[in-house]
C-alpha positions in Angstrom: 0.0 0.0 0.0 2.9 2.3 1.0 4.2 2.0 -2.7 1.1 2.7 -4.2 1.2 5.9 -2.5 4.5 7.3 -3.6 3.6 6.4 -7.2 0.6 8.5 -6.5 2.6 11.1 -5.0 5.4 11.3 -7.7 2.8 11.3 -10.4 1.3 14.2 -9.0 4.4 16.1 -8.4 5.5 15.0 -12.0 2.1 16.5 -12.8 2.2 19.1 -11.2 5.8 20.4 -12.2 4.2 20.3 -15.8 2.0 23.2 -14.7 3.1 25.6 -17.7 2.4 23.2 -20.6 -1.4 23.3 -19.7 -0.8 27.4 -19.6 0.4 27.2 -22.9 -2.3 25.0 -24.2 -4.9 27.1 -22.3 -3.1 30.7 -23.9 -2.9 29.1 -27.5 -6.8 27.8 -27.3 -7.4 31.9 -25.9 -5.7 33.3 -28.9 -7.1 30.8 -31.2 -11.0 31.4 -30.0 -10.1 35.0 -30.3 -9.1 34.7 -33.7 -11.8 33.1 -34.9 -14.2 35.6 -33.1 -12.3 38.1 -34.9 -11.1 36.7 -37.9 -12.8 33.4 -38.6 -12.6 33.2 -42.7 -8.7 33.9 -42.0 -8.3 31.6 -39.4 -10.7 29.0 -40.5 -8.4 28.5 -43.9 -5.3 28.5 -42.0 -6.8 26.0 -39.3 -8.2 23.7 -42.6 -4.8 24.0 -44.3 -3.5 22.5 -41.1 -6.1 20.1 -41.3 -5.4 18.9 -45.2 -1.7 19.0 -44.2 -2.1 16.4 -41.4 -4.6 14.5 -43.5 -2.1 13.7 -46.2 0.8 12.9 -43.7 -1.9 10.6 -42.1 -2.5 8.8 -45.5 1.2 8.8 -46.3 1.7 6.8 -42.8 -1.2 5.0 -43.8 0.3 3.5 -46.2 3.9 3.4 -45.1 2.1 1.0 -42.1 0.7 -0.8 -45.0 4.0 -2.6 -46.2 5.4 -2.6 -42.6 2.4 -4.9 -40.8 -0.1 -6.7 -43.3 -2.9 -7.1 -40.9 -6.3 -5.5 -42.1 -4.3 -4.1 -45.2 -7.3 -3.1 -47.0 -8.2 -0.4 -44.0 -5.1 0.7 -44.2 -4.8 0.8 -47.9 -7.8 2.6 -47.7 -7.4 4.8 -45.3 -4.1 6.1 -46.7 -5.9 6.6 -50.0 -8.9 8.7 -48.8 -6.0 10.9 -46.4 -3.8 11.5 -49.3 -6.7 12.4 -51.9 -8.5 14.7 -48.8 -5.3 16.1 -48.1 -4.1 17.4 -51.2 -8.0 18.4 -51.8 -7.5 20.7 -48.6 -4.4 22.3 -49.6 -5.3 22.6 -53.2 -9.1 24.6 -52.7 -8.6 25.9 -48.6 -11.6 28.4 -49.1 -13.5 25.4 -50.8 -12.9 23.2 -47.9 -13.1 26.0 -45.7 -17.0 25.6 -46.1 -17.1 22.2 -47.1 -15.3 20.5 -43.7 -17.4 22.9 -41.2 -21.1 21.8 -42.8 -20.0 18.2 -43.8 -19.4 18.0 -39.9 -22.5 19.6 -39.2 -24.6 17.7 -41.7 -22.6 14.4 -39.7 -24.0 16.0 -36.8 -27.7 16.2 -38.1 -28.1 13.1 -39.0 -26.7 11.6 -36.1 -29.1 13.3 -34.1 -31.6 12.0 -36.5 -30.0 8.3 -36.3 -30.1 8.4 -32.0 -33.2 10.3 -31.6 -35.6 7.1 -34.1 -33.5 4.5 -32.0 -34.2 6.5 -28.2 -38.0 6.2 -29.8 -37.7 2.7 -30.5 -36.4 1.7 -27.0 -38.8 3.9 -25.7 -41.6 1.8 -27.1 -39.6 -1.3 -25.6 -39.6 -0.4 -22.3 -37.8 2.6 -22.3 -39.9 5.1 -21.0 -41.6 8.4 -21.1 -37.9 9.9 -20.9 -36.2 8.0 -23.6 -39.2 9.1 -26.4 -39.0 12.8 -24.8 -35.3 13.1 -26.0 -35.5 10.8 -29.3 -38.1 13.9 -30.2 -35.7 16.3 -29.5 -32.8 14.7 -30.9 -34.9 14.3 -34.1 -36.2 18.2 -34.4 -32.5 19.5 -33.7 -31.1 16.7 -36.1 -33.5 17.9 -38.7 -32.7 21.9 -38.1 -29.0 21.3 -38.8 -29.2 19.0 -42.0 -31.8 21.7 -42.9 -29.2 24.9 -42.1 -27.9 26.2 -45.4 -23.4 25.1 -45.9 -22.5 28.7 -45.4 -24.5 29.3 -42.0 -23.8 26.0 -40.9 -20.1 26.7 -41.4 -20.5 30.5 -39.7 -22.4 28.5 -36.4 -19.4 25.8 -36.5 -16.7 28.4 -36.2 -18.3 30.3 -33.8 -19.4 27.5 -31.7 -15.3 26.9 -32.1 -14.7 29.7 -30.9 -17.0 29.7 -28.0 -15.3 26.3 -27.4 -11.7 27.4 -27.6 -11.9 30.6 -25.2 -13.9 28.4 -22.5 -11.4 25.5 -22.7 -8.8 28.2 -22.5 -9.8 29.8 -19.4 -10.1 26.3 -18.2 -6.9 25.4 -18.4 -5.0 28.7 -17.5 -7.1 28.4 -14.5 -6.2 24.9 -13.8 -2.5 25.5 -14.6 -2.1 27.6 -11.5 -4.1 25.7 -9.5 -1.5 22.7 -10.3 1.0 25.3 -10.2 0.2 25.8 -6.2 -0.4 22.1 -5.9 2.1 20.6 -2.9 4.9 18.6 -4.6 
């Protein structure tokens, strides 16, 4: 028991000596939430240039993986495939993708509201309850308002919904940061 407590102990000492990374993560997520408050079509191309960049790399691994380990080759043949051509998509068109990423996610976001609110139905009507049909309703109306939401105010309520996101989480982590920062060694 005594050892489980100095692992505990060190941990949290190792954890909290690391006080300044979270800082940093929670400044950069500040200054990225402002941007996009201030700037988004700016920042939203850089951000999806980013993306495309790391989407290609991704495929390129993919596929480097590929000839290294053989197992479920045709995900990974795939995978690299769709990274590579989404990548270099990205890159090539930014202020394409720039609207095209932000409403594809929120379209993937309507219809997954649509998908869990007909199954919280179903189990409702299996024994589910009062509660479970409630929500499936709900789930259903908001997954209907976002697949019905125009690309280009979709994309505007993503990046501001980013933003809102990013200065929050921000604030978090400063805060948090010098709370570990005062945290006992």
């Amino acid at each position: 028991m005594a050892t489980a407590e100095v692992t505990v102990e060190r941990t949290g000492g190792f954890v909290s000596s690391l006080w300044w990374i979270v800082l940093l993560q929670g400044i950069a997520a500040i200054i990225l939430g402002l941007l996009l408050i201030t700037n988004p079509a700016t920042t939203l191309e850089t951000l999806i240039i980013f993306l495309g960049v790391w989407w290609l790399i991704g495929g390129v691994f993919d596929l480097v993986r590929l000839f290294v380990d053989r197992t479920q080759w045709g995900w990974k043949l795939a995978s690299g495939i769709i990274g590579i051509l989404a990548g270099l998509a990205i890159i090539r068109h930014p202020m394409w993708a720039s609207v095209i990423v932000p409403a594809s996610l929120v379209w993937l976001l309507g219809f997954g509201g649509i998908a869990i609110g007909i199954i919280s139905i179903v189990m409702a009507f299996q024994g589910g309850g009062w509660g479970s049909a409630i929500m499936g309703v709900i789930s259903i109306v908001f997954g209907v308002l976002l697949v019905g939401v125009s690309p280009v105010i979709a994309a505007q309520t993503v990046v501001l919904l980013a933003a809102i996101w990013a200065l929050i989480g921000g604030v978090i982590a400063v805060v948090y940061a010098f709370r570990l920062r005062s945290a006992p060694i």
